[in-house]
C-alpha positions as CSV (number, residue, x, y, z in Angstrom):
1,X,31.7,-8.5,-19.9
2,X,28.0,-8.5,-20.5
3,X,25.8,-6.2,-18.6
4,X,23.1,-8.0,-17.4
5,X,21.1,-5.5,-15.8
6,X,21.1,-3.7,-19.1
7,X,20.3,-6.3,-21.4
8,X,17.0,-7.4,-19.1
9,X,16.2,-4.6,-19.1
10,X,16.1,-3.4,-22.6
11,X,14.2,-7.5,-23.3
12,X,11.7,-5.9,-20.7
13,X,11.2,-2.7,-22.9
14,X,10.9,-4.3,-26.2
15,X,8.0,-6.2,-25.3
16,X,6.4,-3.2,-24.0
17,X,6.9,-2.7,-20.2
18,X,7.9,0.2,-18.5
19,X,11.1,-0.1,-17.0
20,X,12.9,2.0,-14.1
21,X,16.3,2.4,-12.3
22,X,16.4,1.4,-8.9
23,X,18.9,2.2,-6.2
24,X,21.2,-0.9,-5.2
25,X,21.0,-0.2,-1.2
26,X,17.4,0.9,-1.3
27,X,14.1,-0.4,-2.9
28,X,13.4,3.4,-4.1
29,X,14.0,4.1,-7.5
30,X,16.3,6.5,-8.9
31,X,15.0,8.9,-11.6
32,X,12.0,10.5,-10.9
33,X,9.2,7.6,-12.6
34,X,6.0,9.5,-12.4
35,X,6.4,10.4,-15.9
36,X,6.9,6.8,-17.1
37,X,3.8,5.5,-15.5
38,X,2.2,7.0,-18.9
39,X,5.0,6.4,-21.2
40,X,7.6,3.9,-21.7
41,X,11.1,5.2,-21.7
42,X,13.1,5.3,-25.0
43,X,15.9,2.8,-25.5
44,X,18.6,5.3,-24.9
45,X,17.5,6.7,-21.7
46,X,17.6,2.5,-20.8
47,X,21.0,2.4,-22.1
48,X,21.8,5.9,-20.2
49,X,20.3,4.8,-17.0
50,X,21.8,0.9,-16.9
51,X,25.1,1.9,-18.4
52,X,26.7,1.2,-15.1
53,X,25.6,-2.1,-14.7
54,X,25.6,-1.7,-10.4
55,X,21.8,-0.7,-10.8
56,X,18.5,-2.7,-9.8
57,X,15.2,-3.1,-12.3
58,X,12.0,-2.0,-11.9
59,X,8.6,-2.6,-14.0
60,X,6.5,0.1,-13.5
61,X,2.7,-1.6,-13.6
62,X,-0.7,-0.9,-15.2
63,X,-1.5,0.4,-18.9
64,X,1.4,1.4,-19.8
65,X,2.7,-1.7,-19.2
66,X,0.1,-3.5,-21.1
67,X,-2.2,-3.9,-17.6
68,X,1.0,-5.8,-16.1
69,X,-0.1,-6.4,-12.8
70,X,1.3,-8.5,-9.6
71,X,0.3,-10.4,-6.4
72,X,3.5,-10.2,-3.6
73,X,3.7,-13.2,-1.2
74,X,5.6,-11.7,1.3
75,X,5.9,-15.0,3.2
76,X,6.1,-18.3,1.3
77,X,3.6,-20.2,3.5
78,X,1.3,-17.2,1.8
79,X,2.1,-18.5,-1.7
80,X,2.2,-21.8,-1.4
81,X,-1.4,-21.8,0.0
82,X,-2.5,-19.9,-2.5
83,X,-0.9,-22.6,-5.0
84,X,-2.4,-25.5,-3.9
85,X,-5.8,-23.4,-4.4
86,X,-5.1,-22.4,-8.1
87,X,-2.4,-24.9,-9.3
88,X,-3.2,-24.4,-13.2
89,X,-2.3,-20.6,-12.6
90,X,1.4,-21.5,-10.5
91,X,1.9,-23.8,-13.1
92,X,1.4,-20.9,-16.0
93,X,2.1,-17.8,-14.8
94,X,5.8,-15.7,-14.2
95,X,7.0,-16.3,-10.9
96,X,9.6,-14.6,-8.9
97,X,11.3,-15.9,-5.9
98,X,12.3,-13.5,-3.2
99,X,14.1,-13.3,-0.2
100,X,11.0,-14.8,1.9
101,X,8.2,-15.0,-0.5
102,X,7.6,-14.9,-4.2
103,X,6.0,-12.0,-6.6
104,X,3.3,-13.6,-9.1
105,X,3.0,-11.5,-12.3
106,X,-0.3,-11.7,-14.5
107,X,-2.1,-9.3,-16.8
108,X,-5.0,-7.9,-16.0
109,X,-8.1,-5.6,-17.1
110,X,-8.9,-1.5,-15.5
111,X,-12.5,-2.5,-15.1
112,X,-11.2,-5.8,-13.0
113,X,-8.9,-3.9,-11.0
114,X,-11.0,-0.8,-10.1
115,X,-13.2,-3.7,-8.7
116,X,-10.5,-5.6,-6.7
117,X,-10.2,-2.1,-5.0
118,X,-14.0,-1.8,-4.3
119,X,-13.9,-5.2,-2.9
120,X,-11.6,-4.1,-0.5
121,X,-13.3,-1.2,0.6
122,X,-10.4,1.1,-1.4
123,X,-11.4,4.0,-4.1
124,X,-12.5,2.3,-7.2
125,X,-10.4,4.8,-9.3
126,X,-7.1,4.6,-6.2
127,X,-3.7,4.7,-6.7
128,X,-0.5,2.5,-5.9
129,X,-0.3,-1.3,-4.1
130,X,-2.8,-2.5,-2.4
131,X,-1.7,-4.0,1.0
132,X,-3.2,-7.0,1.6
133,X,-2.8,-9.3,5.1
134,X,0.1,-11.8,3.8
135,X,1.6,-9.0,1.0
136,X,0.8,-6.5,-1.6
137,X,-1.2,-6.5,-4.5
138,X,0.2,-4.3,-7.4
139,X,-2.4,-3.4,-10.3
140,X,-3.0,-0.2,-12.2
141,X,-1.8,3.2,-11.2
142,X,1.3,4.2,-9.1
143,X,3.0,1.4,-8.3
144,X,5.6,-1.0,-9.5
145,X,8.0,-3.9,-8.4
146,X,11.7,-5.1,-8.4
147,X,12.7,-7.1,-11.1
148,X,15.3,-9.7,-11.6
149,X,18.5,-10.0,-11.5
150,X,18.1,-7.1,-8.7
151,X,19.6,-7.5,-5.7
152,X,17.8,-7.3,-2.8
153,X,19.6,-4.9,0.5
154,X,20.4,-8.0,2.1
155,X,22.5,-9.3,-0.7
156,X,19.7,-11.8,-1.9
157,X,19.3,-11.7,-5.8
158,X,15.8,-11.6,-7.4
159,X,15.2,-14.5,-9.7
160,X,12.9,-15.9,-12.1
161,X,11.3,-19.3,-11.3
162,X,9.5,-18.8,-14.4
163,X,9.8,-16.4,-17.0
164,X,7.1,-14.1,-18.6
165,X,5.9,-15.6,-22.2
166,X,4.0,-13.6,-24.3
167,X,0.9,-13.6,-24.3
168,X,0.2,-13.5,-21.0
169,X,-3.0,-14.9,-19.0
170,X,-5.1,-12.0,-18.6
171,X,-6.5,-12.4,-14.6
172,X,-9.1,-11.5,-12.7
173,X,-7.2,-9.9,-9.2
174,X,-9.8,-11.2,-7.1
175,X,-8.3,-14.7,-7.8
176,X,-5.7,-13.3,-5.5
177,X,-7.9,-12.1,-2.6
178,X,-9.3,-15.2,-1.5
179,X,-13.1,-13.7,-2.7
180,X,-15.6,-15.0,-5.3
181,X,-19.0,-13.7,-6.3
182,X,-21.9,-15.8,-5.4
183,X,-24.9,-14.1,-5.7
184,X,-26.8,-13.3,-8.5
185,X,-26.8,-8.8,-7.4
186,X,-22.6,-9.3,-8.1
187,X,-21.9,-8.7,-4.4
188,X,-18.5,-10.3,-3.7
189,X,-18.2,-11.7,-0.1
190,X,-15.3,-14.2,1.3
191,X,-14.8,-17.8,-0.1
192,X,-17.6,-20.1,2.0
193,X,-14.8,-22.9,1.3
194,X,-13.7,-24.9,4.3
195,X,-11.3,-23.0,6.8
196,X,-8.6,-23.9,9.5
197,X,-10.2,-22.5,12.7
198,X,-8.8,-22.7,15.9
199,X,-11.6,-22.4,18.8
200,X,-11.3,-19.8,21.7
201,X,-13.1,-19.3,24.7
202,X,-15.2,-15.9,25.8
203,X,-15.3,-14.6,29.1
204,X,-19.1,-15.8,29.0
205,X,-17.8,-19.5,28.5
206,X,-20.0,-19.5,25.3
207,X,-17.0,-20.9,22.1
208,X,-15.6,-18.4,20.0
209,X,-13.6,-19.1,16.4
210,X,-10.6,-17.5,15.0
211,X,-9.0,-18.2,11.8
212,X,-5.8,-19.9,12.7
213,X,-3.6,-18.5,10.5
214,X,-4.8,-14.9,9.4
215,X,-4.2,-13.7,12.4
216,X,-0.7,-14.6,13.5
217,X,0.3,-13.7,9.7
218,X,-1.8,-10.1,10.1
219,X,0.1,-9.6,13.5
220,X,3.5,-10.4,12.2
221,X,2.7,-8.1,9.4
222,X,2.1,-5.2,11.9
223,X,5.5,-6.4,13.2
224,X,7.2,-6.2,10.2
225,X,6.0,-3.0,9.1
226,X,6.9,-1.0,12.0
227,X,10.0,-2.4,13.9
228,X,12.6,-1.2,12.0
229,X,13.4,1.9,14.2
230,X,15.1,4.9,13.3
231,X,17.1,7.0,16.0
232,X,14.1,9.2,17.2
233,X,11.5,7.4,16.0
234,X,10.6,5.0,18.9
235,X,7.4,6.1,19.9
236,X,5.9,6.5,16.5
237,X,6.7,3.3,15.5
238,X,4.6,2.1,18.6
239,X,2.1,4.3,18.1
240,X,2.0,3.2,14.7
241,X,2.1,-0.7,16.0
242,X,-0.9,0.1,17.8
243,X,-2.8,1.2,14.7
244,X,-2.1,-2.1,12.8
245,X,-3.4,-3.7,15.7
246,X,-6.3,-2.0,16.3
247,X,-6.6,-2.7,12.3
248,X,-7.2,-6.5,13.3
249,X,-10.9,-7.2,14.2
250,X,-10.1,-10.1,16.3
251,X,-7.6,-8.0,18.9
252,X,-9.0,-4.5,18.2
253,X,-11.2,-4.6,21.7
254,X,-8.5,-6.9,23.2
255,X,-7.6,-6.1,26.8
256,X,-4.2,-4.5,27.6
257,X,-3.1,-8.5,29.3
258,X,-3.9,-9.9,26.0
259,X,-1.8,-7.8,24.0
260,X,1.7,-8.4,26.4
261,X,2.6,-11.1,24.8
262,X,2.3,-9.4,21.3
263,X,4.2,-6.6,22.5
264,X,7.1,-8.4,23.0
265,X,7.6,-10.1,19.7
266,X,7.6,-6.2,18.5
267,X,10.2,-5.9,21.5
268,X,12.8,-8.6,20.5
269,X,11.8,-7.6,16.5
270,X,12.7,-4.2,17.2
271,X,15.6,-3.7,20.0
272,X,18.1,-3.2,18.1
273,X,16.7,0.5,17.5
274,X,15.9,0.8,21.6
275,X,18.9,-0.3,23.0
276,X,17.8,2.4,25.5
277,X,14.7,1.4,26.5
278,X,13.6,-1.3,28.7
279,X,10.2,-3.3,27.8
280,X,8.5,-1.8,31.0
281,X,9.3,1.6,29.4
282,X,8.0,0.6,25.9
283,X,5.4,-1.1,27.5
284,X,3.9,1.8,29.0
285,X,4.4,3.8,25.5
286,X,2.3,1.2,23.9
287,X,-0.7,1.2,26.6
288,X,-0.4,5.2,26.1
289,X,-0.7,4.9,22.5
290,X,-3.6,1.8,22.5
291,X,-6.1,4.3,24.5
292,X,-4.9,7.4,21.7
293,X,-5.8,5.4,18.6
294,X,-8.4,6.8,16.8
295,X,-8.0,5.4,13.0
296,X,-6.9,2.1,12.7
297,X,-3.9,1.8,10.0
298,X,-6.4,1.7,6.4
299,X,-8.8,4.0,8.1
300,X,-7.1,7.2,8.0
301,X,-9.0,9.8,7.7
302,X,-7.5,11.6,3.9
303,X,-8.5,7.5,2.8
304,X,-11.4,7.5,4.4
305,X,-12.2,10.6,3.0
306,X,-10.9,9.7,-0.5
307,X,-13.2,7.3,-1.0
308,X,-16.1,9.2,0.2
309,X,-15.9,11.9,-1.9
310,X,-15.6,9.7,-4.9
311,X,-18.7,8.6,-4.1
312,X,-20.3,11.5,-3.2
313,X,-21.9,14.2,-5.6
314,X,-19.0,16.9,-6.6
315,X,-19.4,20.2,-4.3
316,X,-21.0,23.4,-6.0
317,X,-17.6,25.2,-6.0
318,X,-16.1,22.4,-7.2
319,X,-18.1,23.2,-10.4
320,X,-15.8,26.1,-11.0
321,X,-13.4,24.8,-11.7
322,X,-12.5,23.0,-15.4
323,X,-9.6,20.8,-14.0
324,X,-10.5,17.2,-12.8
325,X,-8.0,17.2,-10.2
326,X,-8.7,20.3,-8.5
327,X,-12.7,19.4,-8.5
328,X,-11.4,16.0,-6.8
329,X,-9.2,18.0,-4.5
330,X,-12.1,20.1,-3.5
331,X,-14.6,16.9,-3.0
332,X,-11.6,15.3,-0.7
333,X,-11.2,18.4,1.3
334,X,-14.8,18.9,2.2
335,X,-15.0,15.3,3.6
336,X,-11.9,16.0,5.4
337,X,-13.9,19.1,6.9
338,X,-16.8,17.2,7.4
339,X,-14.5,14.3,9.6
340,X,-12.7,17.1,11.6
341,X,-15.9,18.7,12.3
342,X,-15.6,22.1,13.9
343,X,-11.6,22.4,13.6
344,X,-9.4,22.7,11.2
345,X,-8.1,19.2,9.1
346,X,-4.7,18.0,8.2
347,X,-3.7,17.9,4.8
348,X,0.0,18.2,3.1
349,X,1.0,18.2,-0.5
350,X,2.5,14.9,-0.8
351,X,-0.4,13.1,0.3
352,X,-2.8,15.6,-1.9
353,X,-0.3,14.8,-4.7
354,X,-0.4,11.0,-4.0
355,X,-4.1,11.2,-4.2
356,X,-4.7,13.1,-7.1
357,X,-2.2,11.3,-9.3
358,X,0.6,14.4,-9.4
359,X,3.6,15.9,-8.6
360,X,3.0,17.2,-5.1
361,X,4.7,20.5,-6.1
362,X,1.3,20.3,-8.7
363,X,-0.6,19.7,-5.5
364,X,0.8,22.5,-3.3
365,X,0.5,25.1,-5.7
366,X,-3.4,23.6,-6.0
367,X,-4.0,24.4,-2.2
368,X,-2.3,27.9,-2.8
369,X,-4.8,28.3,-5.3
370,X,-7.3,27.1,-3.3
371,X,-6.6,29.2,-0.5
372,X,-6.4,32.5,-2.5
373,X,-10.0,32.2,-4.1
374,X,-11.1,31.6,-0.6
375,X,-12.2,28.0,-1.3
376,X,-9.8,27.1,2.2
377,X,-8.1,28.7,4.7
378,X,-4.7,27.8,5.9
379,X,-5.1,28.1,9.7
380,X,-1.6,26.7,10.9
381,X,1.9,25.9,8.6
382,X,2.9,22.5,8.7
383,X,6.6,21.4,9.6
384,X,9.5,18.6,8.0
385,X,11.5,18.9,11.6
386,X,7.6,18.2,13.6
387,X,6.5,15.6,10.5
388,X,3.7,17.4,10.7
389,X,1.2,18.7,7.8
390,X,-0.8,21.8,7.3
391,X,-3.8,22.5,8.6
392,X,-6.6,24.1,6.8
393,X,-10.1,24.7,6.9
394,X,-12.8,24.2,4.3
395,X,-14.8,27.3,3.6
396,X,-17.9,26.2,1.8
397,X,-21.4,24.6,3.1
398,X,-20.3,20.6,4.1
């Protein structure tokens, strides 16, 4: 009997993409893949890894995958909107059907996709997918995607509506963000093109207009992202509702009335993990937790901060100090400082890691460093069993 998985996945390899083992029950993969994101693996650790042909596929995108990049529909709706716009491009490029949307593959260009993050207000030089209101956008660094014939958790199998030909289109991502540049100093703002807008009232009588469609798809988003409830976990998936919420400029100053209603599509989305609880009492978790929010989800401060020190000119301490990443650490950590103000800021080693593009034991033993030359201060131990981080405190003139 032929293994499939295998045989995909060695076609994948040949013609230059990165490939990785993925757990069956899971969409995690299962080697460690950091390494891969700069090499490809050799054809007999593919043959090692898909020997047992009960593993899922991964491409792992960006350079070393020849600028393989892709746009995730989460919701087919999504997609197919986005195909009436650009039918020459459906009609050409790889396409993927999932369970409920469809994955668009497409090469791209560095220079194109440090500019889709700027667009987006993201670190030109960022890592992994970019989440986007209707899915994901996967270009460059630290990410990657399920490819068929992977089976999805719920038993769906991953297939190809059309299959990658070589050479593929190289794309601008911004085709994908609904944004084109229009003025003549390359600022990009949204597409003037004709929208479906559904008129509200204000409380001053005076007409008000909302996009009829971004917003129920950004709040079932929020939905999706945080209703599937561990044992324990109840109110920080609320808490963390809240922050998507707050995330949409259209409900972020709603009243507490107004968001009822939302609240309990969460509710019925999410009761299977609070059999427990009655709305009344999540209710009142979530109007505690709406008053609490200080960073909307995309505004947290390490992000926030991220993208300020990359902007920013690199600190004088920073200076010695011959390693990119730790300079970068540095620059993050002072505008982390600068954020918390007179107390100490949050920062653990995966995130760091994450940020810096490496292994977060790379990271930790940065912040030990750190900390020894008296560039921070570690004022309190983070904890797994608390999920919470270390806090330190920055040392040097903000």
């Amino acid at each position: 009997m032929t293994n499939a998985i295998l045989q995909t996945a060695l076609h994948f390899r040949d013609i230059g993409w990165s490939v990785i083992p993925m757990k069956t029950n899971e969409k995690k993969p299962a080697t460690k893949w950091k390494r891969y994101q700069k090499r490809t693996p050799s054809e007999s650790t593919v043959r090692r890894w898909f020997a047992d042909d009960g593993m899922n596929l991964a491409v792992i995108f960006g350079a070393v995958s020849d600028n393989l990049a892709s746009r995730d529909f989460d919701e087919l709706p999504a997609f197919q909107e986005w195909e009436q716009e650009h039918p020459d491009l459906a009609a050409t490029l790889p396409i993927v059907e999932t369970r409920r949307g469809r994955h668009v593959y497409f090469q791209t260009t560095p220079q194109s996709v440090s500019e889709a993050r700027k667009i987006l207000h993201k670190p030109g030089n960022g890592t992994g997918a970019i989440h986007l209101p209707q899915g994901e956008l996967r270009a460059g660094v630290g990410c990657y995607s399920v490819l068929p014939p992977s089976i999805h958790p719920s038993g769906f199998q991953y297939r190809w509506i059309r299959e990658p030909e070589l050479p593929m289109p190289v794309i601008d991502p911004a085709i994908f963000l609904s944004v084109k540049c229009y003025r003549e100093d390359g600022e990009y703002r949204e597409d003037g093109g004709e929208q479906r807008l559904l008129k509200t009232v204000s409380n001053d009588g005076r007409e008000k207009q909302k996009n009829s469609t971004e917003i129920p798809d950004m709040i079932t988003y929020a939905i999706e992202q945080t209703a599937l409830i561990k044992p324990g976990t109840t109110h920080e998936s609320i808490f963390l509702f809240a922050r998507h919420l707050k995330a949409i400029p259209e409900i972020a100053h709603a009243e507490l009335p107004e968001l009822k209603p939302i609240l309990q599509q969460w509710f019925e989305q999410a009761k299977p993990g609070t059999t427990k609880r009655t709305f009344t009492e999540v209710w009142f978790d979530f109007t505690e937790s709406w008053g609490k929010v200080k960073y909307p989800i995309g505004e947290e401060p390490i992000a926030m901060s991220a993208e300020q020190a990359a902007k920013s000119e690199l600190p004088e301490v920073a200076k010695n100090y011959d390693s990119p990443e730790v300079q970068a650490l540095i620059a993050v950590c002072r505008e982390l400082q600068r954020a918390a103000g007179e107390g100490p800021f949050f920062l653990d080693c995966r995130t760091a890691g994450k940020l810096l593009g490496v292994e977060h034991n790379t990271a930790n033993r940065y912040l030990r460093g750190l900390c020894r030359d008296k560039v921070l201060k570690l004022i309190e131990k983070g904890s797994q069993q608390k999920r919470r981080a270390n806090r330190y405190r920055y040392l040097h003139p903000i």
